[in-house]
N, C-alpha and C positions, 0 to 999 in steps of 0.2 A: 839144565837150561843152557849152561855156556856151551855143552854139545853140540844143542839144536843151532846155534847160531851158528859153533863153526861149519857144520854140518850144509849148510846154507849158502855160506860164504864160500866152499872148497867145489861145491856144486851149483853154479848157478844156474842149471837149467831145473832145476825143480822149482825156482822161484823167479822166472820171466819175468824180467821190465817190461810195464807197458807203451804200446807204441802211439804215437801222439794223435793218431785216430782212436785206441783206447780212452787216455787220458782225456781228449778233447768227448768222447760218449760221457764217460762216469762225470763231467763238469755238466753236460746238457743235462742229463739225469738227477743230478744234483739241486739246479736250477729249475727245473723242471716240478721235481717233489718240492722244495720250500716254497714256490711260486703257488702250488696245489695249493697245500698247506697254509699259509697271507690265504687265497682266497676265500678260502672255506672261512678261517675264521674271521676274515672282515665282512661277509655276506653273513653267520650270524650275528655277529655284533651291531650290525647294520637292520638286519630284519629286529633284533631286540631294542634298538633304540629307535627305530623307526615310528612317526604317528598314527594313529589308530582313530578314525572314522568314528566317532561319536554314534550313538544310536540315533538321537533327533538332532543330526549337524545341525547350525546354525548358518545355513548358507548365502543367504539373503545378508550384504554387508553392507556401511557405508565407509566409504574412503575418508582419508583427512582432510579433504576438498570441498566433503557432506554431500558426493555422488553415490547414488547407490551400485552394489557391483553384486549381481546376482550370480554366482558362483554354477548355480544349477542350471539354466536357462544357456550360461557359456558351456557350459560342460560338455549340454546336448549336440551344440553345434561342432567342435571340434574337442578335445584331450582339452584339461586347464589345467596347467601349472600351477602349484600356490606354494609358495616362498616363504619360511619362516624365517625372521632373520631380527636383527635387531642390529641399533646404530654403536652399541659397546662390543657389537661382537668382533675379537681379530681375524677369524677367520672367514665370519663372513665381510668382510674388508675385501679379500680376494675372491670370492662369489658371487659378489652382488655386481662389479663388472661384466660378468656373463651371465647374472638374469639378464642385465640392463641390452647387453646383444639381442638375447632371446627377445625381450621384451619388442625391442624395435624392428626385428627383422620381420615381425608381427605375421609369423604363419600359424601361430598358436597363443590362444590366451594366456596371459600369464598376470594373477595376483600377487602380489607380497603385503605380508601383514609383517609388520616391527612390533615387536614385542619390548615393550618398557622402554620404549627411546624415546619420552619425555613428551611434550604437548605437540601438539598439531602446528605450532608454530617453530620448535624446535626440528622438528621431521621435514617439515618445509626447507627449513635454512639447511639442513644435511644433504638431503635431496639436491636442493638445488648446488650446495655447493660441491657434488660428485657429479651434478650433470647426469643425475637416476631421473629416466622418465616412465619407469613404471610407474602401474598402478597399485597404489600402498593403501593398505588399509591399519590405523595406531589403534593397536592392542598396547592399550597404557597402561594397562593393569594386566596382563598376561592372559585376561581370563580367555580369550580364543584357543588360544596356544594350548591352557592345562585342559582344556575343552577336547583338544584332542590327542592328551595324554602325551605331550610335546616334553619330548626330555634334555636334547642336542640342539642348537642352534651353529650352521642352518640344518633345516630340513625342509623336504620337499612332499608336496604329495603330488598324483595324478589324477583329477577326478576327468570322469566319462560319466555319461547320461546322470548326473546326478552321485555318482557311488566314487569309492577311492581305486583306481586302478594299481598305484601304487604307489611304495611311501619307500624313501629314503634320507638320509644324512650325511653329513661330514662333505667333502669338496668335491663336487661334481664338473665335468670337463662340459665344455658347449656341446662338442658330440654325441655321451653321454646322454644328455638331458633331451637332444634333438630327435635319437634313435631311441629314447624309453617314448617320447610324444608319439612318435612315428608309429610305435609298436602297439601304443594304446588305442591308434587310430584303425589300425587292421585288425586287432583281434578284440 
């Protein structure tokens, strides 16, 4: 073995330095494979905690307000967002800022249901005190949430004509959410 090295060392063109357009390839390539690889596995993990479209949804809601929010009826007119989130959750802390965007820039429906963030007059004073003017529907007892097999908070779905166009989790970017609406809308 201590051959082969001298062997190496006495001869350096059998073993070429790479030139810093090499070294700069094998770092793209590198980046390039782990970045595949994050993907892959955050789009299953994503699809497996994702919610799941109940067979007889409950779409017909009322708000904390006692306004009714027909989910179906929105659906048909343009993609509807609906927001699973809750007022203990940390992450949805940084989330719920950019439903509240979405919510107001108002080119697409957007519900959110709080899951166990205490009475309608507790939701009220949280709401009001982040300055959230979406439409919140309190799932005080989770039961909407387990309803649709709700595992992560937040999560999102996308319903069209009534049905889930698609569902996902974890921190969602405004553009993100802007170009899934977008894409529910064309296809």
């Amino acid at each position: 073995m201590t051959t082969d090295i001298k062997k190496i060392k006495e001869n350096p063109k059998e073993n070429p330095k790479k030139t810093p357009q090499q070294k700069a390839l094998s770092i793209i390539k590198t980046v390039l494979l782990y970045g595949l690889i994050f993907a892959v596995i955050y789009t299953a993990i994503n699809w497996w905690r994702q919610p799941v479209m109940p067979a007889n949804p409950q779409l017909q809601l009322t708000d904390y307000q006692g306004q009714t929010v027909d989910l179906a009826a929105m659906s048909h007119d343009k993609p509807t967002l609906v927001y699973f989130w809750g007022t203990w959750c940390p992450v949805c802390s940084v989330t719920s800022p950019t439903i509240n965007k979405l919510a107001t820039a108002n080119n697409y429906p957007v519900v959110t249901i709080a899951i166990k963030s205490g009475s309608n007059q507790e939701l009220h004073s949280y709401l009001d005190e982040h300055s959230y003017s979406f439409t919140t529907v309190n799932d005080q007892e989770g039961v909407i949430f387990d309803d649709w097999q709700g595992q992560v908070t937040p999560s999102y779905v996308i319903l069209k004509d009534g049905e889930m166009a698609q569902g996902l989790t974890g921190i969602q970017p405004l553009w993100s959410l802007k170009l899934r609406l977008w894409l529910s809308s064309v296809f």
